[in-house]
N, C-alpha and C positions, 0 to 999 in steps of 0.2 A: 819572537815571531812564531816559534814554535807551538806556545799557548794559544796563539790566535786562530793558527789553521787547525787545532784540535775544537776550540769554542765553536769554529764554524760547522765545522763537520756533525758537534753533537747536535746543534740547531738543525742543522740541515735532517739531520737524521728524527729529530723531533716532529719535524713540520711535516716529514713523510708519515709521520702516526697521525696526526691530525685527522683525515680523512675517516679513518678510522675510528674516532671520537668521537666527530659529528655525527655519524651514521650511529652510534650507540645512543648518541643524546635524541635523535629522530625515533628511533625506537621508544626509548622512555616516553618520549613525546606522543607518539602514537599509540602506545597501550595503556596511559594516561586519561587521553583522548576518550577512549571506550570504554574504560573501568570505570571514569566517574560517571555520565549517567544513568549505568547499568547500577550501579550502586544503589545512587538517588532514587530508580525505579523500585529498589527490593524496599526502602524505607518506608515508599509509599503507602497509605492505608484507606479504608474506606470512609468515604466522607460524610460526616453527622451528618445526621435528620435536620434540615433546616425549617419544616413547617411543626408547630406547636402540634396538629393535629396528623396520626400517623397512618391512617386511612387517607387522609389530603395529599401525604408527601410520596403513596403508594399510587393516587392519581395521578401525580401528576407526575411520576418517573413512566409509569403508562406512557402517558401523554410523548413526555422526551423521548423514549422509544423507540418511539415513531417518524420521529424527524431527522434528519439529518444535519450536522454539522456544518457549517456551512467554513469553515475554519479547519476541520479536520478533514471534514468529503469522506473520510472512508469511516467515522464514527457517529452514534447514534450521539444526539443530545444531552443524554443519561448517559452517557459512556466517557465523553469528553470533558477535559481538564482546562481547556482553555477559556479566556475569558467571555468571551459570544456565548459558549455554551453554558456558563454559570449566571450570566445576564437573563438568557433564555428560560436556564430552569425556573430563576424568578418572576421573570415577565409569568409564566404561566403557573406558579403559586398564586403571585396576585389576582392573575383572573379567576382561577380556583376559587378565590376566598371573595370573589364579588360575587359568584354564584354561577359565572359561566358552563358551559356543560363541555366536554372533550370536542363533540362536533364545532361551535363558535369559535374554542381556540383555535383548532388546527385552519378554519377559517380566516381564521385573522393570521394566522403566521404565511398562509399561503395565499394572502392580498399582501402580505407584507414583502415575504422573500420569493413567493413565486412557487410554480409546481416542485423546481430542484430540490425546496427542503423537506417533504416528504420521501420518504426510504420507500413508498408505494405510491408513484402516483397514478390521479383516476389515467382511464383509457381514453383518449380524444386524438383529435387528428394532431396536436404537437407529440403526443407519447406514442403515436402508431409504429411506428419503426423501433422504438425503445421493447414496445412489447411483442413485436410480431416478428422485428429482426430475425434474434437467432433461429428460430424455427424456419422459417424462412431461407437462411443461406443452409444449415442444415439439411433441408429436403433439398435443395439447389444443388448441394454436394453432392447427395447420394443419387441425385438424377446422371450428374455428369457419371461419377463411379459406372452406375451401371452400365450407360450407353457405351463408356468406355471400355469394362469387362466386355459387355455383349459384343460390341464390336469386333474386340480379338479375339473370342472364342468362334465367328467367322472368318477368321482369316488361314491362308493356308500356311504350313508347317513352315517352309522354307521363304517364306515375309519374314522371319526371327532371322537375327543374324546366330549365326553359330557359336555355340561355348566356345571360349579359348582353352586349349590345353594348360593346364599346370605346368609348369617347368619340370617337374617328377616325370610327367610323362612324355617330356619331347625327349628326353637323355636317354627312354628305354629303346 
């Protein structure tokens, strides 16, 4: 009987480690987690020339440039690793090589995807807010600033509520 309440006790005492194991194995799990694609990123390298001609493959990364990812959003077309964006590069190889000019393509990709895949688009009344925004809440800011400085600098002295003392100075 004796054996038995000592077996239970070392379990018991076992299974109070436990929690403690898990939380190591979540650790491993999560520095895992981050090691490996940060890895996979150092392996990466720069992607062959895929057009025969290297003035063509210099156009047309121009061209990608210029457009945006529509997969990434926050990458150029020439920047990006995903597949839309290695579709894309070739869609405009092959117009490249039918003799289109930079103007046609971006033409055609912006009948295709819209103003959004351009990383500049023209100025019209859909992009007027896009371009005139910030400038706009910017001087709206510094309108209210001021009115509000000018304001208080007509006001009189005792409209301020008074400094509080320091505790240093209520004890003297």
């Amino acid at each position: 009987m004796a054996e038995l309440s000592t077996l239970h006790i070392t379990h018991a005492r076992s299974r109070a480690r436990q929690p403690w194991h898990w939380l190591a194995w979540c650790g491993l799990a999560l520095s895992l987690h981050i090691a490996l694609p940060l890895q996979q990123a150092a392996w990466a390298g720069e992607a062959a020339l895929l057009a025969e001609n290297p003035e063509q493959e210099a156009r047309m990364m121009a061209i990608a440039s210029e457009l945006r990812c529509l997969v990434c959003q926050n990458q150029t077309v020439a920047d990006s690793h995903s597949g839309l964006a290695i579709d894309l590069r070739q869609e405009i190889r092959e117009q490249l090589q039918r003799g289109q000019n930079e103007q046609q393509i971006r033409d055609y990709m912006t009948a295709r995807y819209g103003n959004f895949i351009l990383y500049r688009p023209p100025v019209d009344r859909s992009t007027a807010l896009l371009w005139f925004g910030p400038g706009l809440l910017a001087v709206g800011g510094l309108a209210v600033l001021w009115w509000t400085l000018r304001r208080r600098a007509r006001m009189q002295a005792d409209a301020f509520d008074p400094d509080s003392q320091s505790p240093t100075e209520e004890s003297t």
